[in-house]
Residue frames as a rotation matrix with the C-alpha (Angstrom) as fourth column:
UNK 1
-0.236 -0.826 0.512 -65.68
-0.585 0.542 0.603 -14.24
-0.776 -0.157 -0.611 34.99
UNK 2
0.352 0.491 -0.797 -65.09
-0.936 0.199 -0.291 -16.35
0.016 0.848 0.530 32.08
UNK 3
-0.065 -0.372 0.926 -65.09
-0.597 0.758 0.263 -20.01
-0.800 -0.536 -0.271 32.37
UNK 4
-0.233 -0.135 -0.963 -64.08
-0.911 0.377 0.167 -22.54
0.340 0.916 -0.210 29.50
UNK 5
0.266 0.365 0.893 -65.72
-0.813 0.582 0.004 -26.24
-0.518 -0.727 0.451 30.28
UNK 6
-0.789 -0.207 -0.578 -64.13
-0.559 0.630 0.539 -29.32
0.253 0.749 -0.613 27.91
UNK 7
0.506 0.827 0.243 -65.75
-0.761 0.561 -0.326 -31.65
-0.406 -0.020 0.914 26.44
UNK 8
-0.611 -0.712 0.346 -64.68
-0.641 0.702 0.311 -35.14
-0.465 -0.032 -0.885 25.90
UNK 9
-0.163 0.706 -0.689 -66.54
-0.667 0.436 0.604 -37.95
0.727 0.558 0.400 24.02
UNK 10
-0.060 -0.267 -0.962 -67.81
0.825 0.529 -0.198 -39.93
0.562 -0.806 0.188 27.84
UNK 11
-0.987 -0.063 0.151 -68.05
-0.082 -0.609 -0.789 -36.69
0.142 -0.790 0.596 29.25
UNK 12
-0.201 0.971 -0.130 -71.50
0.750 0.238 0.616 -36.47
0.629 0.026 -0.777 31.41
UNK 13
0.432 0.434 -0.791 -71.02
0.822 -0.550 0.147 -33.18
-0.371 -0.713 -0.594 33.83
UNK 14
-0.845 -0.170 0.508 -70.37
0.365 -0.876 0.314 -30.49
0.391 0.451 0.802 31.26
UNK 15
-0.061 0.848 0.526 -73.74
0.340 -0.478 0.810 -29.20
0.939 0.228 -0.259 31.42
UNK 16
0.463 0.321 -0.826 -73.97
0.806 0.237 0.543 -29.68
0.370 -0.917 -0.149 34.98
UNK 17
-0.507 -0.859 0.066 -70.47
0.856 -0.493 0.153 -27.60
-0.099 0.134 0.986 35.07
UNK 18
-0.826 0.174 0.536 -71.90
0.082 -0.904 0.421 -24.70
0.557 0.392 0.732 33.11
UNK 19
0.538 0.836 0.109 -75.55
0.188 -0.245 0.951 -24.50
0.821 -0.492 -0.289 35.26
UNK 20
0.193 -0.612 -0.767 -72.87
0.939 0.342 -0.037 -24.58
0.285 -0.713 0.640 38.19
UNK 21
-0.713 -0.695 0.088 -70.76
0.701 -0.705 0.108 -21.36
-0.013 0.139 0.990 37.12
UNK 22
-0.318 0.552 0.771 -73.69
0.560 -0.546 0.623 -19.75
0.765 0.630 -0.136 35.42
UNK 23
0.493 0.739 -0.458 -75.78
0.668 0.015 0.744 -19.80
0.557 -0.673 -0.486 38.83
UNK 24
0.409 -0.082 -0.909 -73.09
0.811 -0.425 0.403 -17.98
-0.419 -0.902 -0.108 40.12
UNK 25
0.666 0.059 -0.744 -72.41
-0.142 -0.969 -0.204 -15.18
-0.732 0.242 -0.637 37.28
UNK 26
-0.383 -0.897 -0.220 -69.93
-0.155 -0.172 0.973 -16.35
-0.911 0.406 -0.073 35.31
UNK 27
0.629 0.543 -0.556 -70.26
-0.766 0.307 -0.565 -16.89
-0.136 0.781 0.609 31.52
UNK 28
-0.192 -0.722 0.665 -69.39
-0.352 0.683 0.640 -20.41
-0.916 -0.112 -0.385 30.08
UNK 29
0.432 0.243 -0.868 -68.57
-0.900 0.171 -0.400 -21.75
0.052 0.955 0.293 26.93
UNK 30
0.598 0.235 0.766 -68.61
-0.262 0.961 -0.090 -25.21
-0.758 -0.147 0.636 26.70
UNK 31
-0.336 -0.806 -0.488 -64.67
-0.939 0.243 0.244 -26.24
-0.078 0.540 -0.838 24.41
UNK 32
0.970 0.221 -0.100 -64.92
-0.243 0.868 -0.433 -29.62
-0.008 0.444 0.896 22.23
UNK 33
0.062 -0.961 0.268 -61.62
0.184 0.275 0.944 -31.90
-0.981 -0.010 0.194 22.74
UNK 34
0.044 -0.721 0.692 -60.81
0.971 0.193 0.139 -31.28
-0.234 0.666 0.709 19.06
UNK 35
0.936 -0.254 0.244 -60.36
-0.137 -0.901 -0.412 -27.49
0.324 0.352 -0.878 19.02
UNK 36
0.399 -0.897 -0.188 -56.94
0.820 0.441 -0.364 -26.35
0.410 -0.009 0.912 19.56
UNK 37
-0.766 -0.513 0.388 -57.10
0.078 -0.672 -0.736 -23.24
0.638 -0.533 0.555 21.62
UNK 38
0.155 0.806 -0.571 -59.26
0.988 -0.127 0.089 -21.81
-0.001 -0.578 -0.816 24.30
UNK 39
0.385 0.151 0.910 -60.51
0.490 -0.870 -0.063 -18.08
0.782 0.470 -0.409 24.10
UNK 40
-0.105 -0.843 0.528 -58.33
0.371 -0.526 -0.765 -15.47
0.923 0.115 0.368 25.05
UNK 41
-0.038 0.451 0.892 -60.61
-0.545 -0.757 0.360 -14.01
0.837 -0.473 0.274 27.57
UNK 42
0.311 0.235 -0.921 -60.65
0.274 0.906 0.324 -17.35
0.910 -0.353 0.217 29.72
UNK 43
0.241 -0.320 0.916 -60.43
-0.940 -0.311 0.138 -17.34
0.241 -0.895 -0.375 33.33
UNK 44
0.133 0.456 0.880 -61.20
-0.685 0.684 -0.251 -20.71
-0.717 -0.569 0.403 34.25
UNK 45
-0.460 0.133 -0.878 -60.52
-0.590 0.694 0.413 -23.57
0.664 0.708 -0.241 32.38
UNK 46
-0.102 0.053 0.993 -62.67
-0.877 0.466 -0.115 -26.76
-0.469 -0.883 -0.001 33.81
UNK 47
-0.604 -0.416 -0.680 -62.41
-0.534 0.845 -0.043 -30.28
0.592 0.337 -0.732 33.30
UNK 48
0.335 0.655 0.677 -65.88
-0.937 0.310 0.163 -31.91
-0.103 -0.689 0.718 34.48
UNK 49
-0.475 -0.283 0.833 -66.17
-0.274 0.947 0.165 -35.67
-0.836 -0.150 -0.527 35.36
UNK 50
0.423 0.569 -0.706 -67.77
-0.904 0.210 -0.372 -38.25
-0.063 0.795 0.603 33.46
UNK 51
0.251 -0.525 0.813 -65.82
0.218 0.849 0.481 -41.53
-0.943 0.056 0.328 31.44
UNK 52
0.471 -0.231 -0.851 -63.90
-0.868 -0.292 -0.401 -39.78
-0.156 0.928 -0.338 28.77
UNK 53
-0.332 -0.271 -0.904 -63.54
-0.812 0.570 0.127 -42.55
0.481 0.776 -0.409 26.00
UNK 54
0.876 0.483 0.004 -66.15
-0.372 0.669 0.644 -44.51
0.309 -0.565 0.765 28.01
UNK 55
0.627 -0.374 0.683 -62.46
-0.728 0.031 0.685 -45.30
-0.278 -0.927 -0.253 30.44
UNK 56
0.954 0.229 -0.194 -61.63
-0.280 0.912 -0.300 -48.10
0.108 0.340 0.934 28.15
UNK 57
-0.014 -0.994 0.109 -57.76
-0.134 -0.106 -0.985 -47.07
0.991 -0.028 -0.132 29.30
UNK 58
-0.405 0.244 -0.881 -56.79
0.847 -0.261 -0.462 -46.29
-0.343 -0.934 -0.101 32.73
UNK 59
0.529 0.782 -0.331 -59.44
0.744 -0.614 -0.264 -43.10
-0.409 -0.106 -0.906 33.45
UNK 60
0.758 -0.265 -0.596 -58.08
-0.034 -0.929 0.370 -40.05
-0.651 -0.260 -0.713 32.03
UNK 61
-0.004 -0.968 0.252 -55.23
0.106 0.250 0.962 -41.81
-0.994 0.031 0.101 29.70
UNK 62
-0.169 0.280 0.945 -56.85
0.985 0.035 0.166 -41.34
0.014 0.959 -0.282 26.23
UNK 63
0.846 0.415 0.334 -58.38
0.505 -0.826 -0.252 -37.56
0.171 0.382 -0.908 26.59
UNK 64
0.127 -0.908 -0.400 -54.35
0.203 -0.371 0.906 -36.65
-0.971 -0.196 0.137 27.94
UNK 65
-0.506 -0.709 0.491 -54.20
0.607 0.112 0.787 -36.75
-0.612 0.696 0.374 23.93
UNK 66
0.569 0.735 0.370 -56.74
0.815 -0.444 -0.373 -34.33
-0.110 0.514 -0.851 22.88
UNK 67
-0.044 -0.609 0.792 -55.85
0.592 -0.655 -0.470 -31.41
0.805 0.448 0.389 20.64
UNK 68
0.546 0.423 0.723 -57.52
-0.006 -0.861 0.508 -29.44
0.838 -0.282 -0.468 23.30
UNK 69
0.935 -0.291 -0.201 -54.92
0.186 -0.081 0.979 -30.20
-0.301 -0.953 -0.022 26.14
UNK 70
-0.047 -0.971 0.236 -52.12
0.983 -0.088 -0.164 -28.98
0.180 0.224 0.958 24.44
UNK 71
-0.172 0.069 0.983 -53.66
-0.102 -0.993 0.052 -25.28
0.980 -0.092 0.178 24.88
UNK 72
0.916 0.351 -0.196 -54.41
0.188 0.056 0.981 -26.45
0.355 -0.935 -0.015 28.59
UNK 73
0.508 -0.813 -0.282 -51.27
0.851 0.424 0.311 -27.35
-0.133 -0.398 0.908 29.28
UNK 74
-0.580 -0.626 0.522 -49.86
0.497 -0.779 -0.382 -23.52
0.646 0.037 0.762 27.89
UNK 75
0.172 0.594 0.786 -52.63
-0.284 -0.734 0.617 -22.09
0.943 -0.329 0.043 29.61
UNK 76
0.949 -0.188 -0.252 -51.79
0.271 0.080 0.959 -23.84
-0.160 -0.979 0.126 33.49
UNK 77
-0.076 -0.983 0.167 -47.78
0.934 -0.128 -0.333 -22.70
0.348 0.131 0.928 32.01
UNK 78
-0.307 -0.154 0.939 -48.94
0.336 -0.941 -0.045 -19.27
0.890 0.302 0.341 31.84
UNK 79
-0.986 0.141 0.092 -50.68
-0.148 -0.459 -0.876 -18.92
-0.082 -0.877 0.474 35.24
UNK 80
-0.406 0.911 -0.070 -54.16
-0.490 -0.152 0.859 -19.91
0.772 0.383 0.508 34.18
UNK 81
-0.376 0.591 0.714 -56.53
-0.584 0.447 -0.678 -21.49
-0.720 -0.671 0.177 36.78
UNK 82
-0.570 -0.039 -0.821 -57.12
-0.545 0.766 0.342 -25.04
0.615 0.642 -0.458 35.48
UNK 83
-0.132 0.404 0.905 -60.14
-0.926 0.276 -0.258 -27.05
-0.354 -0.872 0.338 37.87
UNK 84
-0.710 -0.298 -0.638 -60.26
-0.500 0.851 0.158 -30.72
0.496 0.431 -0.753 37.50
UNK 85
-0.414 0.399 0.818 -63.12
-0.885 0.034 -0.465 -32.96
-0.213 -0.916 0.339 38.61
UNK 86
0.556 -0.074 0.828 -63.16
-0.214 0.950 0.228 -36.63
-0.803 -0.304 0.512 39.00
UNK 87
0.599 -0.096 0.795 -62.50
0.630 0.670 -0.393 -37.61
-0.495 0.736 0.462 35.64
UNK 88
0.784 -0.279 0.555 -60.83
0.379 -0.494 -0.783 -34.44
0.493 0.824 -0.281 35.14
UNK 89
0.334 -0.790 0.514 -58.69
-0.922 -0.160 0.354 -34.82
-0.198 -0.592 -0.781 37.92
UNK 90
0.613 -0.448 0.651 -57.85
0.539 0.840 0.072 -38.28
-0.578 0.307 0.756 36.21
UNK 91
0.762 -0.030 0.647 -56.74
0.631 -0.189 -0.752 -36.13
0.145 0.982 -0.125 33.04
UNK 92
0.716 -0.563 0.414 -54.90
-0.574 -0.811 -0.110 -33.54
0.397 -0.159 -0.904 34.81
UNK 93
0.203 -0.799 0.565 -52.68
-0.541 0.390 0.745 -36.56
-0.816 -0.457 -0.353 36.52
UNK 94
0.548 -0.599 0.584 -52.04
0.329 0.796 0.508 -37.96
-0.769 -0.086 0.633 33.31
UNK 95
0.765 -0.166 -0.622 -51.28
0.642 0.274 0.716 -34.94
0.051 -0.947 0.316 32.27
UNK 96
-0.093 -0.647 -0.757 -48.64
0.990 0.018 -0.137 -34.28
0.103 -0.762 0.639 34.58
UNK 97
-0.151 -0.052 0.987 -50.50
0.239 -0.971 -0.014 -31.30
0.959 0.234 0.159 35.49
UNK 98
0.623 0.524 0.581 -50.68
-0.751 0.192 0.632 -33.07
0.220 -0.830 0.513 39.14
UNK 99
-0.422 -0.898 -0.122 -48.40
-0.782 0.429 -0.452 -35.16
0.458 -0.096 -0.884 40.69
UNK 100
-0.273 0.434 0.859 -49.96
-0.424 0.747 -0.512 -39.08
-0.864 -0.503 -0.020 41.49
UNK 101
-0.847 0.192 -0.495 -52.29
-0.483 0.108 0.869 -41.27
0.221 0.975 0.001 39.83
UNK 102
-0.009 0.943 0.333 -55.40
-1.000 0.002 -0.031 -42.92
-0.030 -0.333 0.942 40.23
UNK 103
-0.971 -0.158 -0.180 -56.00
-0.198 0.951 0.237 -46.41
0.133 0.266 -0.955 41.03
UNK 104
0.043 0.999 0.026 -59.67
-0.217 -0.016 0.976 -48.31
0.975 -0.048 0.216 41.39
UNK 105
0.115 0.495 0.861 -60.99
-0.917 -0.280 0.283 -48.35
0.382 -0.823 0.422 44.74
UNK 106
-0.749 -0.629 0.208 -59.86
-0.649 0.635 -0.419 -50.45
0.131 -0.449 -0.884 47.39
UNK 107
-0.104 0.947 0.303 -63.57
-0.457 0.225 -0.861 -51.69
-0.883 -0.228 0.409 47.55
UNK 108
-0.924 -0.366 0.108 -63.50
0.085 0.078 0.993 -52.23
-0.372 0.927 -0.041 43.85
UNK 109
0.093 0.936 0.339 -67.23
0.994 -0.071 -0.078 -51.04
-0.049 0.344 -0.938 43.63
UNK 110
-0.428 0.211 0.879 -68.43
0.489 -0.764 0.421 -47.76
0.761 0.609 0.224 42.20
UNK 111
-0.448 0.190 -0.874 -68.97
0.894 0.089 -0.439 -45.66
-0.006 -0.978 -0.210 44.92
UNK 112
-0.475 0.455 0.753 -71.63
0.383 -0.664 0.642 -42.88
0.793 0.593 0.141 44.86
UNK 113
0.256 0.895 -0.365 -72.85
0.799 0.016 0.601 -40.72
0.544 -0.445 -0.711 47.51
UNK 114
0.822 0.268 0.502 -72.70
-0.067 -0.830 0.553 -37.91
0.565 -0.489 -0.665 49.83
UNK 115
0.505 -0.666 -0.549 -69.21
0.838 0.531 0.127 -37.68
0.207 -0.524 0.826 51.83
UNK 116
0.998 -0.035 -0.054 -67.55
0.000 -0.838 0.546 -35.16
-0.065 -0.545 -0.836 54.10
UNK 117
0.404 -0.719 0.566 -64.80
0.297 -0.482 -0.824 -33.36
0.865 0.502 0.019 53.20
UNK 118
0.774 0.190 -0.604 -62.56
0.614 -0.461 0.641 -31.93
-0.157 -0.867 -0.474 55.18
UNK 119
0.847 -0.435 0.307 -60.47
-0.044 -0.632 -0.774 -28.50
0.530 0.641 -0.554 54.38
UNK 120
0.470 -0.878 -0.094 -56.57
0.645 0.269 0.715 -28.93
-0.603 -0.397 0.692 54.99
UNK 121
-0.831 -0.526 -0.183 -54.64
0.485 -0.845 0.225 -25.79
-0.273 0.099 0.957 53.00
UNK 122
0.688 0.602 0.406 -57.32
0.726 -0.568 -0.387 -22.67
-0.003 0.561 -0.828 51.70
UNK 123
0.291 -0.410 -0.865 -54.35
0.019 -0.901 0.433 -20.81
-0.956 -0.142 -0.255 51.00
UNK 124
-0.918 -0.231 0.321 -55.35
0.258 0.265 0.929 -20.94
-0.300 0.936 -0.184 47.30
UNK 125
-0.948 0.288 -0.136 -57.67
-0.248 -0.399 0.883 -19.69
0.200 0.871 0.450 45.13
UNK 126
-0.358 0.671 -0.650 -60.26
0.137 0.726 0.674 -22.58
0.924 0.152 -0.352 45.09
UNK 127
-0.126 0.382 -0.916 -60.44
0.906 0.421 0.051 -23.26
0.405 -0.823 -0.399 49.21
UNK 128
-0.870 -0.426 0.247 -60.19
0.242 -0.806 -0.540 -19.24
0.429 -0.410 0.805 50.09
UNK 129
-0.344 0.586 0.734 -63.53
-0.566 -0.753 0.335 -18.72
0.749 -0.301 0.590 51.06
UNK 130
0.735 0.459 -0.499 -63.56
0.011 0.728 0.686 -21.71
0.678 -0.510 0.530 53.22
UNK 131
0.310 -0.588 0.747 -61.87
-0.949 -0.140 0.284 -22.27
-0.062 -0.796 -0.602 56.92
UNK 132
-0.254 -0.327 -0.910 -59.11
-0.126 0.944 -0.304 -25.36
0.959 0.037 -0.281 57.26
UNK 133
-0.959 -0.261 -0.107 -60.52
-0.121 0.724 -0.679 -27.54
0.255 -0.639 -0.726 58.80
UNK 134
-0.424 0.892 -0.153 -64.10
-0.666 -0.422 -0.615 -26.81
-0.614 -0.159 0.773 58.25
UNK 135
-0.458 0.388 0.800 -66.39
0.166 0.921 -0.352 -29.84
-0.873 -0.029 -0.486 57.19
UNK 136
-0.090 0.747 -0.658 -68.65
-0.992 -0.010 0.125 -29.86
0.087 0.664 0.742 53.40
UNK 137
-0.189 0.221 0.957 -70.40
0.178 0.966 -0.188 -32.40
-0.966 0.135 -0.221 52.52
UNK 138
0.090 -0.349 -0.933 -69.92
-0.919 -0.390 0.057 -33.18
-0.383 0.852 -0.356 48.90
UNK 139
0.838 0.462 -0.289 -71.09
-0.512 0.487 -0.707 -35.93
-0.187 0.741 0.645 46.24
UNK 140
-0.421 -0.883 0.209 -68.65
-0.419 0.393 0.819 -38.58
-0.805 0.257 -0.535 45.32
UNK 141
0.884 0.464 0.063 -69.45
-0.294 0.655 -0.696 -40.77
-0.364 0.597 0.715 41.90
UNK 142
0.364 -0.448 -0.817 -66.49
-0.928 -0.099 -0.359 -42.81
0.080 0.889 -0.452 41.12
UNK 143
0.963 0.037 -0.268 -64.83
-0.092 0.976 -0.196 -46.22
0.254 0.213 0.943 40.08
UNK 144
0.588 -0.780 0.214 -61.28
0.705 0.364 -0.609 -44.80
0.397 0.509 0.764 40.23
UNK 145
0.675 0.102 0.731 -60.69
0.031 -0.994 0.109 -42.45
0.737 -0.051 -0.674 42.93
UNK 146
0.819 -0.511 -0.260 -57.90
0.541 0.541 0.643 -44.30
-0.188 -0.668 0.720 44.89
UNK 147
0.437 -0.893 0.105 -54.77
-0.670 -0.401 -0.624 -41.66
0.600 0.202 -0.774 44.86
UNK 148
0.505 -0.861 -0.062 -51.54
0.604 0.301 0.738 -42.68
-0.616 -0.410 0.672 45.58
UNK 149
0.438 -0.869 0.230 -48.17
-0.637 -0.481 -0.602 -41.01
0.634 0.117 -0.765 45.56
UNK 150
0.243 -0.608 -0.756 -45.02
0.740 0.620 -0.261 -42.61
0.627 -0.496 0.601 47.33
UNK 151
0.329 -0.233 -0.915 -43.71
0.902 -0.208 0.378 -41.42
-0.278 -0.950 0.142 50.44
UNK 152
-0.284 -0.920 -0.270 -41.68
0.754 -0.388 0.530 -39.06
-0.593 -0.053 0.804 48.92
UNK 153
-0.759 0.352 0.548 -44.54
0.526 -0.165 0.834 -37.33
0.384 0.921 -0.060 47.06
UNK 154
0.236 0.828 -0.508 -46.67
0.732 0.192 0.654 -37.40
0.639 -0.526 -0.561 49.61
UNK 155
0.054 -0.203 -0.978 -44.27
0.925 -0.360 0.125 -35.24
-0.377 -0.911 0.168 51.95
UNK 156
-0.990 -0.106 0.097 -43.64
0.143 -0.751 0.644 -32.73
0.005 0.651 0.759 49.14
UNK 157
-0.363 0.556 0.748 -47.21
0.383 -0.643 0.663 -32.29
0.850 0.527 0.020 48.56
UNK 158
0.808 0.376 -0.454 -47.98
0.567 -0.283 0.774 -31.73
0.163 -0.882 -0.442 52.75
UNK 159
-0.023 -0.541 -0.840 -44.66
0.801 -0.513 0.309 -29.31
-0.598 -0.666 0.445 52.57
UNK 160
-0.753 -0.286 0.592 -46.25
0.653 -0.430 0.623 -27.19
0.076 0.856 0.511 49.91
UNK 161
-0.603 0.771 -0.206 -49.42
0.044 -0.225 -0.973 -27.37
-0.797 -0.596 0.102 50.85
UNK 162
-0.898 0.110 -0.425 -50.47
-0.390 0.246 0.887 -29.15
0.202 0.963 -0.178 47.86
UNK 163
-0.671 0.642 -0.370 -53.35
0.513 0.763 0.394 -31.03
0.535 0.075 -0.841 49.52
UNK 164
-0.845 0.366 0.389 -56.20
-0.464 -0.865 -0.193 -29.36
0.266 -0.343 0.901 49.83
UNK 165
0.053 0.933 0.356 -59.14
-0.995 0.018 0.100 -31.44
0.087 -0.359 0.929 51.03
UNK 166
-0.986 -0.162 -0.029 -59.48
-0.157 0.978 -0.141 -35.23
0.051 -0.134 -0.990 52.74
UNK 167
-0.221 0.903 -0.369 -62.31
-0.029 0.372 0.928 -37.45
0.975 0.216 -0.056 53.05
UNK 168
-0.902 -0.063 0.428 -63.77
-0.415 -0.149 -0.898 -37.38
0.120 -0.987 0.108 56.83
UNK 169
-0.541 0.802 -0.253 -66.40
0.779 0.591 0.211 -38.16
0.318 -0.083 -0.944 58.86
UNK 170
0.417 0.629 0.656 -69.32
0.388 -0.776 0.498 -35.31
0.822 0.047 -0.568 59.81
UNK 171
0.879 -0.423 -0.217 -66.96
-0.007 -0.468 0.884 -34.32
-0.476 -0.776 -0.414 62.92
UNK 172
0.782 -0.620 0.069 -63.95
-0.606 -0.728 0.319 -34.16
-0.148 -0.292 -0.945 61.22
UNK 173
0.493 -0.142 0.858 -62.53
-0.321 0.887 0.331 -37.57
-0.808 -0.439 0.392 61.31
UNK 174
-0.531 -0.610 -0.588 -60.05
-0.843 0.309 0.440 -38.49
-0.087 0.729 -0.679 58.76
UNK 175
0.366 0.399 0.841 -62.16
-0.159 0.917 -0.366 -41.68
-0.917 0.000 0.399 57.31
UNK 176
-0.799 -0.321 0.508 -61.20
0.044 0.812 0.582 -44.44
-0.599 0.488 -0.635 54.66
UNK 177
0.060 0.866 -0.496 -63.43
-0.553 -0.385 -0.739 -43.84
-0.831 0.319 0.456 51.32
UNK 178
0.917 0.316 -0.245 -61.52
-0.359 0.378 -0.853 -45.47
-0.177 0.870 0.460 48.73
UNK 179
0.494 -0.867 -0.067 -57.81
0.732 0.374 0.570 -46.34
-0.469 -0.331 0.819 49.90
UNK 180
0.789 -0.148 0.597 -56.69
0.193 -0.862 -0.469 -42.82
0.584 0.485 -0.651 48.92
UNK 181
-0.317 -0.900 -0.300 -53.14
0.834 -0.113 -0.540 -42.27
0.452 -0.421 0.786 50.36
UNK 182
-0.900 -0.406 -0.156 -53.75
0.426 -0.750 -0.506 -40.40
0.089 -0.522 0.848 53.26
UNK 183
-0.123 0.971 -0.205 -57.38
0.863 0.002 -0.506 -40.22
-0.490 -0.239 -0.838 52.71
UNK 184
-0.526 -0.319 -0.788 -56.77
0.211 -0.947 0.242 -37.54
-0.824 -0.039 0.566 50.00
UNK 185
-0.037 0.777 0.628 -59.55
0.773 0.420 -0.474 -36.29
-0.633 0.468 -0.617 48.13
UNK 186
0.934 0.342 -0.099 -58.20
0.298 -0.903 -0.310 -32.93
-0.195 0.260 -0.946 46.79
UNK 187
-0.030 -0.946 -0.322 -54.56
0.669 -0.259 0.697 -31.47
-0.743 -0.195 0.641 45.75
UNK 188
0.959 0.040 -0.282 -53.34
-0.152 -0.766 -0.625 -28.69
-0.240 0.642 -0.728 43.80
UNK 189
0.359 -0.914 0.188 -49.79
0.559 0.050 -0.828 -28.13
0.747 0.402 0.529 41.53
UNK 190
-0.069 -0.626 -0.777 -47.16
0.989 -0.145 0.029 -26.28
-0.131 -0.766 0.629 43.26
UNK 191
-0.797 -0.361 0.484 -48.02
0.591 -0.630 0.504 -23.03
0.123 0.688 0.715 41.85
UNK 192
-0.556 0.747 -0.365 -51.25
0.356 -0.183 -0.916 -23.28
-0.751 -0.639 -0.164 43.25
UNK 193
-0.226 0.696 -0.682 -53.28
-0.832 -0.502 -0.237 -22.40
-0.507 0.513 0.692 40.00
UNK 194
-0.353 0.182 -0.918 -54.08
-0.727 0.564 0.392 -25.92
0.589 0.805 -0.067 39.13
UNK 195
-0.653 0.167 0.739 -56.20
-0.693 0.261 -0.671 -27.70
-0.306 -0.951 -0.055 41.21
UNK 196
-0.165 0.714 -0.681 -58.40
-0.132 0.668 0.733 -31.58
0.977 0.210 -0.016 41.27
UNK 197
-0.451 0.647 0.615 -60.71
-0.761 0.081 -0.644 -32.90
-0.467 -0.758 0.456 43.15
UNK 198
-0.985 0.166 0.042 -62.63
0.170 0.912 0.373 -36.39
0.024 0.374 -0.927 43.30
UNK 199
-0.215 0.928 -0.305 -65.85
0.645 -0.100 -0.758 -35.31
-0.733 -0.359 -0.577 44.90
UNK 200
-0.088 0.480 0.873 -68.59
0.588 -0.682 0.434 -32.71
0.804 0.551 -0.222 42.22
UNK 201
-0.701 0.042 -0.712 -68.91
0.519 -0.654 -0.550 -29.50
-0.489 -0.755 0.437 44.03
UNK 202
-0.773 0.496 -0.395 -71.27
-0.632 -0.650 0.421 -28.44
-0.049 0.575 0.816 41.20
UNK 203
-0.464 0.650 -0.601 -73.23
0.317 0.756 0.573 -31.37
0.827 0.076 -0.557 42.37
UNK 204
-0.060 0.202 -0.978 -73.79
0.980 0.196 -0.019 -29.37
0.188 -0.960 -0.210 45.55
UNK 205
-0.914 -0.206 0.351 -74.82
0.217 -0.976 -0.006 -25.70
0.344 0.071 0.936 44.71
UNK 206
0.016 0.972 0.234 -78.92
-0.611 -0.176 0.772 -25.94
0.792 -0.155 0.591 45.61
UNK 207
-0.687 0.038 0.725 -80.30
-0.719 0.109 -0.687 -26.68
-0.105 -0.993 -0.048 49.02
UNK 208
0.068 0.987 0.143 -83.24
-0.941 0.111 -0.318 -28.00
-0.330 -0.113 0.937 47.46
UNK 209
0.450 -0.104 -0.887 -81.22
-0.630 0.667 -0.398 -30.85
0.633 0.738 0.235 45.76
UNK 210
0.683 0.347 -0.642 -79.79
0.370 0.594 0.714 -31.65
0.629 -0.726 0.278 49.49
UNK 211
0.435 -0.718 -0.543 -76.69
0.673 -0.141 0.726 -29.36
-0.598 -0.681 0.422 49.94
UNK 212
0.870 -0.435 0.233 -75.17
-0.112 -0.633 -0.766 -26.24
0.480 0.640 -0.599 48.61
UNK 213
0.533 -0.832 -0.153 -71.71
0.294 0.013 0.956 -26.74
-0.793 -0.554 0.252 50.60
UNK 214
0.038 -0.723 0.690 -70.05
0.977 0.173 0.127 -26.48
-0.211 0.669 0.712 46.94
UNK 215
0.671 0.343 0.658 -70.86
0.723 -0.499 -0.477 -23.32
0.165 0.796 -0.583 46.31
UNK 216
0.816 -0.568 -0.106 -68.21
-0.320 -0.598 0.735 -21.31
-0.481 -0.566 -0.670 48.55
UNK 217
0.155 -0.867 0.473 -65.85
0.426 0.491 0.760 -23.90
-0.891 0.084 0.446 46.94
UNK 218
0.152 0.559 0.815 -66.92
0.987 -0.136 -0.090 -22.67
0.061 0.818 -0.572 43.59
UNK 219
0.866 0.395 0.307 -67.07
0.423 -0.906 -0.025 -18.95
0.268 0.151 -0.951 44.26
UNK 220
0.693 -0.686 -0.220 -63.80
0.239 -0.070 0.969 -19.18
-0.680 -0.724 0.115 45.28
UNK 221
-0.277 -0.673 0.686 -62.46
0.958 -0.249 0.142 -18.55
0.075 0.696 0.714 41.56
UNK 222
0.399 0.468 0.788 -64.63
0.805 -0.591 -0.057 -15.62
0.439 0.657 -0.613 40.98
UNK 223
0.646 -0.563 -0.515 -62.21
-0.109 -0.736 0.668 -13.17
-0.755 -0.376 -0.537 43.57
């Protein structure tokens, strides 16, 4: 599998990204925001976290203008698998390669740590090797990870089965992380080949670092 990682000026989990993929076979090349295509062979396109343009917008509202997301944007047209994380699930909602936006935490503090997931659609690509309703635990590091949609957004993406992972407690528990509508910590487009996420699953491939849960999430392109 070939996986394409951007880079942003503010990005900080490329690398991470590519030790991620690698570990599990794929090859990655690592795309600067000023090219203007991505290589032909591409499976994967990802979008790691970080603070492209050190955030100085809302999160995500400056790299929306890189040359390099005009070839994103044909490449999720065409059917490409597009993965977004934190900061690159800011980027994909502005965008509009995702339907919401991001406000700052209802806490207004940076909020870093471990937090349980729970799976709600794996009829997609990304969640397929996982069971809904099955529990990960999975890294959080952000400032801005409050979704919201309106009502009417919200039902469209639970009658599509756009939303693919909430924030819980270690049973299971829908819990309050960051005043995410609905506690939603995951969604995909309607097409299902374009998918974000707040939490780092590539923060969570080695036991020895405290948890591989990510890696099923992760291995889930490579079918």
């Amino acid at each position: 599998m070939n996986v394409a990682v951007l880079q942003f000026p503010g990005t900080n989990c490329e690398y991470d990204t590519k030790y991620a993929f690698e570990k599990l076979g794929a090859n990655v090349t690592i795309i600067w925001h000023k090219e203007t295509t991505i290589p032909d062979n591409t499976d994967l396109v990802v979008i790691p976290g970080g603070f492209s343009y050190g955030d100085y917008l809302r999160s995500g509202a400056i790299a929306r203008f890189a040359k390099i997301m005009e070839a994103v944007q044909t490449f999720a047209q065409n059917g490409g698998k597009v993965l977004g994380i934190c900061n690159g699930f800011q980027i994909l909602l502005e965008a509009g390669l995702l339907p919401g936006a991001m406000k700052r935490n209802d806490s207004l503090h940076f909020i870093s740590k471990y937090n349980h997931l729970k799976v709600i659609n794996n009829d997609n690509t990304f969640l397929q090797k996982l069971d809904v309703n099955e529990v990960v635990n999975i890294p959080v590091a952000h400032h801005d990870g409050n979704y919201f949609t309106d009502e009417a957004g919200l039902k469209a993406l639970e009658d599509n089965g756009q939303i693919l992972l909430k924030y819980c407690d270690e049973n299971g528990n829908e819990q309050n992380l960051n005043g995410s509508v609905s506690q939603i910590a995951g969604i995909c487009n309607k097409e299902k080949n374009v998918f974000g996420l707040m939490p780092h699953p590539e923060r969570a491939i080695e036991s020895l670092l405290g948890c591989d849960d990510g890696v099923k999430m992760l291995q889930g392109f490579f079918n």
